[in-house]
C-alpha positions, 0 to 999 in steps of 0.5 A, spaced: 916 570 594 912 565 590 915 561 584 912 564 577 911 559 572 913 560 565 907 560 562 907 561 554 900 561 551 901 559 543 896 565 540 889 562 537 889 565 530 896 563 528 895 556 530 888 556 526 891 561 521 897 556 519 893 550 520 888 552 515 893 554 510 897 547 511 890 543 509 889 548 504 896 547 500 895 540 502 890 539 498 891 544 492 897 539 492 894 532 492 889 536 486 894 538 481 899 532 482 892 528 480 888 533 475 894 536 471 896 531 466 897 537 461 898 545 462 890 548 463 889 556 461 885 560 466 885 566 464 890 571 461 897 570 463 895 565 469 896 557 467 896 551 471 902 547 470 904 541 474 913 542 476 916 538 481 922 543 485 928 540 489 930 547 491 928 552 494 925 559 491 926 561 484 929 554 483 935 555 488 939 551 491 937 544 487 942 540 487 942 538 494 934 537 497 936 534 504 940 541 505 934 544 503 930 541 507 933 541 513 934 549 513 926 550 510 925 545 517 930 549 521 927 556 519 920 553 520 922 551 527 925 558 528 918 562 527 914 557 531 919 560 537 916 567 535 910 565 532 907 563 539 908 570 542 905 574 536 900 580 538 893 579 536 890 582 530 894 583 523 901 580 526 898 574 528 894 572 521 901 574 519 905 569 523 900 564 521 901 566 514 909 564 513 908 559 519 903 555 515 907 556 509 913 554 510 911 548 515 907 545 508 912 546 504 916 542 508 911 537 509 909 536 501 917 535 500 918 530 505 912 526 503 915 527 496 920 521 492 924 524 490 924 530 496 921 535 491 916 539 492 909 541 488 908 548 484 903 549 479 901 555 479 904 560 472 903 566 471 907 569 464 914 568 465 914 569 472 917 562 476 911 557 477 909 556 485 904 554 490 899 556 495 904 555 500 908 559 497 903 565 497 902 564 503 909 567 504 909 571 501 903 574 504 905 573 511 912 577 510 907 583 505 903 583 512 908 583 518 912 588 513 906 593 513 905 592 521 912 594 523 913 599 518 906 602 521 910 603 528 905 597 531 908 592 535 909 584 533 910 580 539 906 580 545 909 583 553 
């Protein structure tokens, strides 16, 4: 009986998908630590307000960064496992979305002195974030919808 070798194919479109939303972070990043010396009104209650955070959402856990990233990195990696064995179409972008998120979080706050990272987008009293964040955020409501539809997330 011939051997069969362990064969995993990471899926394209969250690679892609993730990559896009690291350049994408990493560049809105670079633009607010540069542009925002002071606040800037866009429209109704949407401001864009350059904020370090040490912690994670909501501001938690800010007394310790190297905890935090260290378990951000830890979870990235974790979702990477799962990642690579996505189904395509939706779970896919889904994966990518929280990948991507997540690693540029992580990223912005490792290149970071102090380890903090970069939030500049406020919306009324809500907590300022960032695109990585959204990212998220958007990748979590996509794999939701998926699994709440009955679809499946990962490949056979």
């Amino acid at each position: 009986m011939p051997r069969q070798r362990l064969r995993i194919a990471p899926n394209r479109t969250v690679l892609l998908t993730a990559l896009g939303v690291l350049a994408l972070d990493a560049a809105s990043k670079a633009w607010a630590r540069w542009a925002l010396t002071r606040p800037i009104h866009v429209l109704g209650p949407l401001w864009l307000r350059l904020q370090y955070n040490a912690g994670i959402s909501f501001s938690l856990n800010r007394s310790d960064p190297l905890v935090t990233t260290v378990v951000t990195a830890l979870i990235a990696l974790a979702l990477l496992v799962a990642a690579v064995r996505a189904r395509n179409g939706a779970p896919a972008v889904g994966f990518g979305l929280l990948l991507g998120g997540g690693v540029a979080n992580v990223v912005d706050r490792l290149m970071a002195t102090p380890h903090q990272v970069t939030d500049f987008i406020a919306v009324g009293s809500f907590p300022i974030f960032n695109g990585a964040d959204v990212a998220v955020t958007a990748g979590f409501v996509v794999l939701i919808v998926v699994a709440l539809r009955g679809d499946t997330l990962m490949r056979r």
